[in-house]
C-alpha positions as CSV (number, residue, x, y, z in Angstrom):
1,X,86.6,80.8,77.5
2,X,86.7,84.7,77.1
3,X,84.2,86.2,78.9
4,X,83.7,89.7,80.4
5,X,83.7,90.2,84.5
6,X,83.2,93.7,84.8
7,X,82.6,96.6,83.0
8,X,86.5,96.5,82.0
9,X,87.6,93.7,82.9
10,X,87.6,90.7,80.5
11,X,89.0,87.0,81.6
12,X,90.4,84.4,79.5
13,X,89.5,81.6,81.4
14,X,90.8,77.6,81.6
15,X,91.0,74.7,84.2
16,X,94.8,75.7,86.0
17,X,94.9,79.1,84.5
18,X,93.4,82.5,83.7
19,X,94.7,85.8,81.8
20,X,92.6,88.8,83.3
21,X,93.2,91.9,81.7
22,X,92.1,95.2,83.2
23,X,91.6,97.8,80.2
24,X,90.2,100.2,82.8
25,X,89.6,101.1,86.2
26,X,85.9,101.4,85.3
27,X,83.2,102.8,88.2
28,X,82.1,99.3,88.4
29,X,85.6,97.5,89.2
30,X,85.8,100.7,91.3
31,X,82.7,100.0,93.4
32,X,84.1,96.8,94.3
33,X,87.1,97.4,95.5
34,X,85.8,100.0,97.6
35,X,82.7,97.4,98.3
36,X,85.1,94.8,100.0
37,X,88.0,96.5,100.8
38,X,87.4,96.2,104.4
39,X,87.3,93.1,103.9
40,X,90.2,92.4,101.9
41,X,92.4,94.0,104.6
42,X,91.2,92.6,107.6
43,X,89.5,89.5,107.0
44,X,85.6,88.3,107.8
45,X,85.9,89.8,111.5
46,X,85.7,93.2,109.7
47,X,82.3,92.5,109.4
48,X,82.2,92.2,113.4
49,X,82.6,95.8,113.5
50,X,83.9,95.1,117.0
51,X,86.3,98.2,116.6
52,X,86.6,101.3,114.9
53,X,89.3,100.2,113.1
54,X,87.5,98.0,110.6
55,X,85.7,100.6,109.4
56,X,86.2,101.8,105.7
57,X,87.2,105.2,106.6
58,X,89.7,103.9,109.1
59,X,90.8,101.3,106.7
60,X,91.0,103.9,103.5
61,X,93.4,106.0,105.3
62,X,95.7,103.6,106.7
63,X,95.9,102.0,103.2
64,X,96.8,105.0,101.7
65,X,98.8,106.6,104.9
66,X,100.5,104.0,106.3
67,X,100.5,100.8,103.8
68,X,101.4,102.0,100.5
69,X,105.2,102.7,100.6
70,X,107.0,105.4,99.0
71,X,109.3,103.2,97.3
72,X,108.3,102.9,94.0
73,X,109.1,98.4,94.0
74,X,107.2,98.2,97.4
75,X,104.1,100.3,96.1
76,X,104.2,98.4,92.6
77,X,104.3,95.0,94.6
78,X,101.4,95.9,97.0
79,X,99.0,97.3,94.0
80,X,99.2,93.9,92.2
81,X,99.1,91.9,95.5
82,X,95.7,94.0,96.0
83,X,94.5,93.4,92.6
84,X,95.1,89.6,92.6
85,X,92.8,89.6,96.1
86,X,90.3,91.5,94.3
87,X,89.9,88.9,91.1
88,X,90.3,85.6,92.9
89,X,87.3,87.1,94.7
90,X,85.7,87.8,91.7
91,X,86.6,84.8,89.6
92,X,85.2,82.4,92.9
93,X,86.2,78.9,93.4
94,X,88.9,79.7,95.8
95,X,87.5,81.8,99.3
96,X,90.5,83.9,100.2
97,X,90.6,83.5,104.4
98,X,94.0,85.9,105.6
99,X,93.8,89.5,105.6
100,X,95.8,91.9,102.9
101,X,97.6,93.8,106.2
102,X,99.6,92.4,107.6
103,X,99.4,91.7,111.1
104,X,102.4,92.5,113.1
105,X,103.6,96.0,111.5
106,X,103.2,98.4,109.1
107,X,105.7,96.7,106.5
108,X,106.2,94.1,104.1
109,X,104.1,91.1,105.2
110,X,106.8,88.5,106.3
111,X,103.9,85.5,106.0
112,X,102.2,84.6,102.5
113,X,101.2,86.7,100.0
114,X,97.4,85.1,100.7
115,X,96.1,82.4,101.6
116,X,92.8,80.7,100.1
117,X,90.9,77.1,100.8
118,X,88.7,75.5,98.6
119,X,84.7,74.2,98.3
120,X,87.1,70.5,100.3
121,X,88.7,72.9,102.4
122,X,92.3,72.2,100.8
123,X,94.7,75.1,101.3
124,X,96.4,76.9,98.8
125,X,99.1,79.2,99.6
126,X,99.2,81.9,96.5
127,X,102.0,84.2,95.8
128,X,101.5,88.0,94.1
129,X,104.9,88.9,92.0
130,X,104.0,92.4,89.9
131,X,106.4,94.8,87.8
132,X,106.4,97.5,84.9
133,X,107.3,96.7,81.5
134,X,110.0,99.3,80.6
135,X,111.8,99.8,77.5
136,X,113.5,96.1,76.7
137,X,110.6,94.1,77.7
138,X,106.9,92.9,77.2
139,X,103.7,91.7,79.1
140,X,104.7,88.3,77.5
141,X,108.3,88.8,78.4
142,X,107.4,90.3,82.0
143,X,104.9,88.0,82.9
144,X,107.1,85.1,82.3
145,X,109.6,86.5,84.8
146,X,107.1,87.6,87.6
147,X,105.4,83.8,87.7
148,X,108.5,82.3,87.9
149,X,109.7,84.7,90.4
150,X,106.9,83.9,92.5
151,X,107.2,80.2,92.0
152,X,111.1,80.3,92.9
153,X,110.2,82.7,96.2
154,X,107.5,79.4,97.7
155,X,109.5,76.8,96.2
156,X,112.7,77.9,99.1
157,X,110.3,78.7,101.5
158,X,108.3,75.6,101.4
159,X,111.0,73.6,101.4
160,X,112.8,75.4,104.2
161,X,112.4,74.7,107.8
162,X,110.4,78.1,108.8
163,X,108.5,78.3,112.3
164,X,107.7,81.8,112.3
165,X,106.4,82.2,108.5
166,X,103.8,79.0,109.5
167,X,102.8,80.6,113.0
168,X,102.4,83.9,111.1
169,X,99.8,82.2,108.5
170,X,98.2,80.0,111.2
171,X,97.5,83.0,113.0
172,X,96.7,85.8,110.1
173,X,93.8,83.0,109.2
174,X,92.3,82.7,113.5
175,X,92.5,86.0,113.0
176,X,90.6,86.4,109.6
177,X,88.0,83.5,109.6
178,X,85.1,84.2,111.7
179,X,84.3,81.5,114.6
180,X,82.7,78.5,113.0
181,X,83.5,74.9,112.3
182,X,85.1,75.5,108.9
183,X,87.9,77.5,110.5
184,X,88.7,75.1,113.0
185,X,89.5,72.9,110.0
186,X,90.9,74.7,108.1
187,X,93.6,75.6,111.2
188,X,94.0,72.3,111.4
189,X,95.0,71.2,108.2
190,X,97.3,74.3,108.2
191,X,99.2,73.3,111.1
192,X,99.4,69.8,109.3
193,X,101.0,71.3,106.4
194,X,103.1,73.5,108.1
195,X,104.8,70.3,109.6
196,X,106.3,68.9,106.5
197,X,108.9,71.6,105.5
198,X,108.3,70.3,101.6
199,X,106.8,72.0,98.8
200,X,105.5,69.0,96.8
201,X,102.5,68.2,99.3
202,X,101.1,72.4,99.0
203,X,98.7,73.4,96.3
204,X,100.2,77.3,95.1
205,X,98.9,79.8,92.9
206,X,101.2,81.9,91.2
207,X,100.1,85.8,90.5
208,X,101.5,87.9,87.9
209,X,100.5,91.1,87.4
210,X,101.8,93.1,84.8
211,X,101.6,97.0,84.4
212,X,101.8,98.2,80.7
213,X,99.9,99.8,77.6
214,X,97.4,97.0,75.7
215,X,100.4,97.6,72.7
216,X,101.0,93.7,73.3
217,X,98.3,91.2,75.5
218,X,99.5,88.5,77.5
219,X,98.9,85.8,75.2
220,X,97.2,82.6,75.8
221,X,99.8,80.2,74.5
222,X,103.1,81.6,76.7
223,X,100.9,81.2,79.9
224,X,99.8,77.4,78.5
225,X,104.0,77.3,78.4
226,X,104.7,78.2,81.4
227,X,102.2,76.8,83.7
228,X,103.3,73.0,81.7
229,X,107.1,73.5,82.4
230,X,106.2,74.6,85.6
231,X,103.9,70.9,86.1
232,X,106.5,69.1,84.5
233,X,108.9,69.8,87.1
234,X,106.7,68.5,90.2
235,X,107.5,70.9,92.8
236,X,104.1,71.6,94.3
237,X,100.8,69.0,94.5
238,X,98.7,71.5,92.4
239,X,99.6,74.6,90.4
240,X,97.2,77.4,89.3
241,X,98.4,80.7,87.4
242,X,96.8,83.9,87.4
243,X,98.0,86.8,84.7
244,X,96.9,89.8,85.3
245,X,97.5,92.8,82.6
246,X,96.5,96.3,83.7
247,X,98.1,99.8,81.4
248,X,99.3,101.3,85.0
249,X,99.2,101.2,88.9
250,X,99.1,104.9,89.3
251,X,95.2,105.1,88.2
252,X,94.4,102.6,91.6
253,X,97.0,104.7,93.9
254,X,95.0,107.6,92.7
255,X,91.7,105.8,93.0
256,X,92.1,104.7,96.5
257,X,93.8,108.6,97.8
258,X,90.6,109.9,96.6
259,X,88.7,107.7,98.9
260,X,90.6,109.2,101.7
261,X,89.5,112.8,100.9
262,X,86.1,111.8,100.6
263,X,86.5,110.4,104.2
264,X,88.4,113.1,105.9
């Protein structure tokens, strides 16, 4: 089903995946990124506001200062990751429960992209691949190539023996959920999953966000392809895709550096 979110932003919508494209950073998408952002990058104890540092104005400038690398890859990669956290949000049915920084340093999160549970509290690990479209490519092309990026990168690291990339999730989520009976489930069945060392008892989603002109659309029948090829080879215990088109990631970089004048 096609079906407008937001002012600019239209989804194509089925059970185990969803095309989103983004035709542009209108004031309403803008409101709500700037609406949860705090959120987004901390988790539910932003809403605490048990320290300065969850504040927007605090959070806008070390997004922009500190979290946004200069490398071009890096900055490409964090954009989509930040996009993907913004539509599941807005698409619901999945409640995203670890924070967008990450917790130990100002660098590549070494954890999971995110990490999300469901209305049965059943986890699903989801993993944000983005890239540009250059000369010799598509979105169809490129979009291909980032899901199955992202479901080669979980596939090795579920099925690897990995202490310190479970202990990171188990403790972004303490850290993200606020206290309450929910989150001492959801913990639990973490640390259950974390135990196995096998990717065919998690439930993934696989994020591919693609940054190029609306010349071609990510079309409905290559991500139908993909997500069944990806199925018929049983690696996880659930699979859900999310495409993402947007025309570029500069228009968001340049969104979010003039939050932080408006806060200086």
């Amino acid at each position: 089903m096609r079906r407008q979110l937001l002012d600019g932003v239209i989804i194509n919508e089925f059970d185990e995946y969803k095309i989103i494209e983004i035709t542009n950073l209108s004031d309403e998408l803008k409101d709500k990124i700037k609406d949860e952002l705090t959120v987004i990058c901390h988790g539910q104890c932003a809403l605490s506001g048990i320290t300065q540092y969850y504040s927007f104005e605090k959070t806008i400038l070390e997004l922009v200062n500190c979290r946004l690398s200069p490398d071009k890859n890096k900055r490409v990669g964090a954009i989509g990751e930040l996009l993907l956290n913004v539509i599941i949000r807005m698409v619901g049915g999945l409640e995203i429960i670890s924070p967008f920084f990450n917790m130990e340093e100002r660098n590549v999160k070494k954890g999971f992209d995110i990490i999300a549970c469901d209305a049965s509290n059943g986890i699903w690990i989801i993993e944000s691949k983005a890239g540009e479209v250059g000369s010799d490519s598509n979105s169809n092309k490129k979009v291909e190539e980032r899901i199955n990026e992202a479901k080669r990168d979980l596939q090795k690291r579920l099925n690897e023996e990995n202490a310190q990339l479970w202990l990171n999730a188990i403790n972004s989520v303490r850290a993200s959920m606020g206290g309450s009976d929910e989150k001492n489930v959801v913990l639990k069945i973490l640390g259950e999953k974390s135990d196995t060392n096998v990717s065919t008892d998690k439930n993934v989603v696989l994020g591919g966000t693609v940054f190029c002109s609306f010349d071609s659309n990510i079309d409905e029948a290559k991500v139908e392809s993909i997500y069944e090829k990806i199925r018929e080879q049983e690696l996880f215990s659930n699979v859900k895709i999310i495409a993402i088109q947007k025309k570029t990631m500069e228009a968001v970089v340049e969104f979010l550096s003039g939050l932080t004048e408006v806060v200086k």
